[in-house]
C-alpha positions in Angstrom: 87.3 -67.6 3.1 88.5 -67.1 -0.8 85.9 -68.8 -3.2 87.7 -70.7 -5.9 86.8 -70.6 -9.6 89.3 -72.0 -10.8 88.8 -74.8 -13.7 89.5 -77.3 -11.2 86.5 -76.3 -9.3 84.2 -76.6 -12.2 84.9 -80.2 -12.6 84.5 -81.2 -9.3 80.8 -80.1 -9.5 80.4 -81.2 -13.2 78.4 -84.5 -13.6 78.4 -84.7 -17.0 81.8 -83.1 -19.0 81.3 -83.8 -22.9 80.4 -81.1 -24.1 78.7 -79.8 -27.9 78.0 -76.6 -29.3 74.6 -76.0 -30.0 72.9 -74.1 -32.8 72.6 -71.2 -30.7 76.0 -70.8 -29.4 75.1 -72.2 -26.4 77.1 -75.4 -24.9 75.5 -78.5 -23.1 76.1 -81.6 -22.4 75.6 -84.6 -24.9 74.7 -87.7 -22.2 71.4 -88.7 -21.1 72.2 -88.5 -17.5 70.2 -87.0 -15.0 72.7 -84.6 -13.4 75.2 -81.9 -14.4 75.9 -78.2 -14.4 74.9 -77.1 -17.9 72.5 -76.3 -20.1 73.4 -72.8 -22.1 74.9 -70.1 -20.6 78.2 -71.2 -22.8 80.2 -68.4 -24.4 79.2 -67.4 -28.3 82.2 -66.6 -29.5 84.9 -68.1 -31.7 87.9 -69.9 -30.4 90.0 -67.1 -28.9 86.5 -66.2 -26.7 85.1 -62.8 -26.2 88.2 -60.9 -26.8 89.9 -60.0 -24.1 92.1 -56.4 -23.4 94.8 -55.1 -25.3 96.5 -56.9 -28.3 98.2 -59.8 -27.6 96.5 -60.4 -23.8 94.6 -63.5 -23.5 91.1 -63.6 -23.0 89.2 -65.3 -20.1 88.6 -68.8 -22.0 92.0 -68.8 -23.4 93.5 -68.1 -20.0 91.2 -70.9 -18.4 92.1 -72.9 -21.3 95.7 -72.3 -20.8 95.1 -73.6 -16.6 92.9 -76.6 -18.1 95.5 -77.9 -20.6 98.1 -77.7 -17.8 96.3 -79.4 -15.2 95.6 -82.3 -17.4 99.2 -82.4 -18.6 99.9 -83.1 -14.7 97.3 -85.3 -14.5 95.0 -82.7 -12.2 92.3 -83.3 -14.1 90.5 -85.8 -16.5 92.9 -86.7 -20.0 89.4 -86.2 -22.0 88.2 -83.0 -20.5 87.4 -80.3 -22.9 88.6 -77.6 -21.5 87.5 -75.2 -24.3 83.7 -76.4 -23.9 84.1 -76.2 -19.9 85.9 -72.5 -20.0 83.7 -71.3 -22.0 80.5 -72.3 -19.4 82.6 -70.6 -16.5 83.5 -67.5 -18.5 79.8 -66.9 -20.2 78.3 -67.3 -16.7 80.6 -64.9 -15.2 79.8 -62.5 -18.0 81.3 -60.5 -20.6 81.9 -57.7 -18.1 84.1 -59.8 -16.0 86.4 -60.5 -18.9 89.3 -58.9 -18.3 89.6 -59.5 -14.3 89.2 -63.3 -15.0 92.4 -63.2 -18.0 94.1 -61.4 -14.7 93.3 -63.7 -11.8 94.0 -66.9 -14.9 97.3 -66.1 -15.8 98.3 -64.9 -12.6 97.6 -68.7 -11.1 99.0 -70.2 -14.3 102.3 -70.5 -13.2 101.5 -72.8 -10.4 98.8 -74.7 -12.3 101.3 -78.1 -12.4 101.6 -78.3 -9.1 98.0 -79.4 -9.0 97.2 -77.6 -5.6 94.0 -76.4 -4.1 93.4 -73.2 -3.4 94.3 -69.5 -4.8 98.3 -68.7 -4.8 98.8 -65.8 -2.1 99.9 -63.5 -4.9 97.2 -63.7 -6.6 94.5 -62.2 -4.1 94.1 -58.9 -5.3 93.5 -60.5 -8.8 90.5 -63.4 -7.3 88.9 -60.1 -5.4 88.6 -57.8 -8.3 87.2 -60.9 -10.4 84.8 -61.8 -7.7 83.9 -58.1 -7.0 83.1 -57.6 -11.0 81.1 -61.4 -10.5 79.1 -60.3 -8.0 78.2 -57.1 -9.4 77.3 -58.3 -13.0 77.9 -62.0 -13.6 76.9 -65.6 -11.9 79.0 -68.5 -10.3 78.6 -72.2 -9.5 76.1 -73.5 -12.0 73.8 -76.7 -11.1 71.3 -78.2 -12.8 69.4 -81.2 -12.3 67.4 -83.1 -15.2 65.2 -85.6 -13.6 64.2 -87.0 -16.9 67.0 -86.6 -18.8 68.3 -83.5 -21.2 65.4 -84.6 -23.7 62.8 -84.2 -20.8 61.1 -81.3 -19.6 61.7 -80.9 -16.5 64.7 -79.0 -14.9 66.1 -77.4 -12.0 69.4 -75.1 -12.6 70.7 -72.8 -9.9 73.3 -69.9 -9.9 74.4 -67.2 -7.4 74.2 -64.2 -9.7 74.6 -60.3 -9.1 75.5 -61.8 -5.1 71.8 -63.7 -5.0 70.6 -67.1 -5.5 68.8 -67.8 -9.2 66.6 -70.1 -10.0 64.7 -71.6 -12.4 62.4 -74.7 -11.7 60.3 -75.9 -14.8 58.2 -78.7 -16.3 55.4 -79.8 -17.9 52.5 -78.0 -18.3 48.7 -79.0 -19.1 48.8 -77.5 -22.7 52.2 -79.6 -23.2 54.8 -77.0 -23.3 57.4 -76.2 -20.3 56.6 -73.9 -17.6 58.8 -72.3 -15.4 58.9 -70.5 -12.3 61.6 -67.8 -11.7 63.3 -67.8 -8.2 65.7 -65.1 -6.2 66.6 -66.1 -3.4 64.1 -68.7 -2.8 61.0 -65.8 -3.4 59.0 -66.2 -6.8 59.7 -63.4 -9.2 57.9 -64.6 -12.1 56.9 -67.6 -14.6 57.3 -68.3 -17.8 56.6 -70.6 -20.9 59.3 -72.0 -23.8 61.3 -74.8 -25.5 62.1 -77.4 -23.1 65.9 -76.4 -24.8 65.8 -73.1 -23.8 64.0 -72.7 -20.5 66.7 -73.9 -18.1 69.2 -71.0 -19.6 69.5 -68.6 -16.7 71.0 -65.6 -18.9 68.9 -66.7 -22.8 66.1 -68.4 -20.9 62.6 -67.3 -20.5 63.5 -66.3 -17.1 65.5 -64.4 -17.4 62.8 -61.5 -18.3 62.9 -61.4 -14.4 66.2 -61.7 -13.6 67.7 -59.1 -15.8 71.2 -60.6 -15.6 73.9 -59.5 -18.2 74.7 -61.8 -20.9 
């Protein structure tokens, strides 16, 4: 069975869709609402993205952008969706490595982005493998977080299948008042750790990710 990341199966998991840029680069969502899929793990770079291949080839976020902008031309997705904010969430969690196979398997499904269909157009399969090969080998897919709380709380749960295993990262408060978290792969403990209650849930900039050693 293919596994779709396409932009329109990021907003079907994503709770919570307006998105800011943080001070550290990092996106997350600007309601008070218990549920979404972010907290960090946003690209850092400017609005073209990470940069892409040759000259004149479009990065990952500009070709997700590109699929985004369509879709909600066509009414696929949400008029007030910003696709920018949520392109750059799929694209920094499937890493810097991945760049040039997402641009590939993007622009190869851009043609039939209009049509508003689900599922990966048969010519593009050799283009969703090779993205999904470099994904699993360096970068993460299907982000979801949980803030029972709130994002002004300290507790979270956010989960990602990274390097082909589960992460996560489970954290609250502890007795001296900051935010402790425990590290988990694949449902086994692999460490815990201590930080901001802003930074702790990133999976790639968090604390725990002194365990999970997962490319930014």
């Amino acid at each position: 069975m293919k596994r779709s990341i396409r932009t329109g199966w990021l907003l079907s998991m994503m709770a919570l869709s307006t998105l800011v840029a943080c001070g550290d680069g990092a996106d997350e969502p600007t309601s008070s609402g218990s549920t979404g899929t972010i907290m960090g793990d946003g690209g850092s770079g400017g609005s073209g993205g990470s940069g892409g291949g040759e000259a004149g080839e479009p990065s990952g976020v500009q070709a997700c952008v590109a699929i985004c902008e369509q879709h909600k031309m066509y009414g696929c997705d949400p008029p007030d969706l910003d696709c920018d904010g949520s392109c750059r969430i799929t694209i920094g969690l499937t890493g810097t490595a991945c760049d040039d196979e997402m641009a590939a398997m993007y622009s190869c499904e851009l043609p039939e982005a209009p049509s508003c269909k689900d599922g990966l157009p048969a010519e593009c399969g050799d283009e969703h493998d090779a993205a999904f090969a470099c994904i699993e080998a360096s970068g993460c897919w299907g982000l979801d977080c949980t803030y029972p709380n709130g994002l002004d709380g300290n507790e979270c749960t956010c989960a990602s299948t990274c390097l082909g295993k589960e992460h996560e990262v489970d954290c609250g408060p502890s007795a001296d008042g900051t935010t402790r978290c425990a590290c988990l792969v694949d449902g086994v403990e692999v460490g815990t750790c201590e930080g901001a209650v802003k930074e702790v849930c990133h999976l790639k900039e968090g604390c725990c990710n002194e365990f999970f050693n997962i490319p930014r």
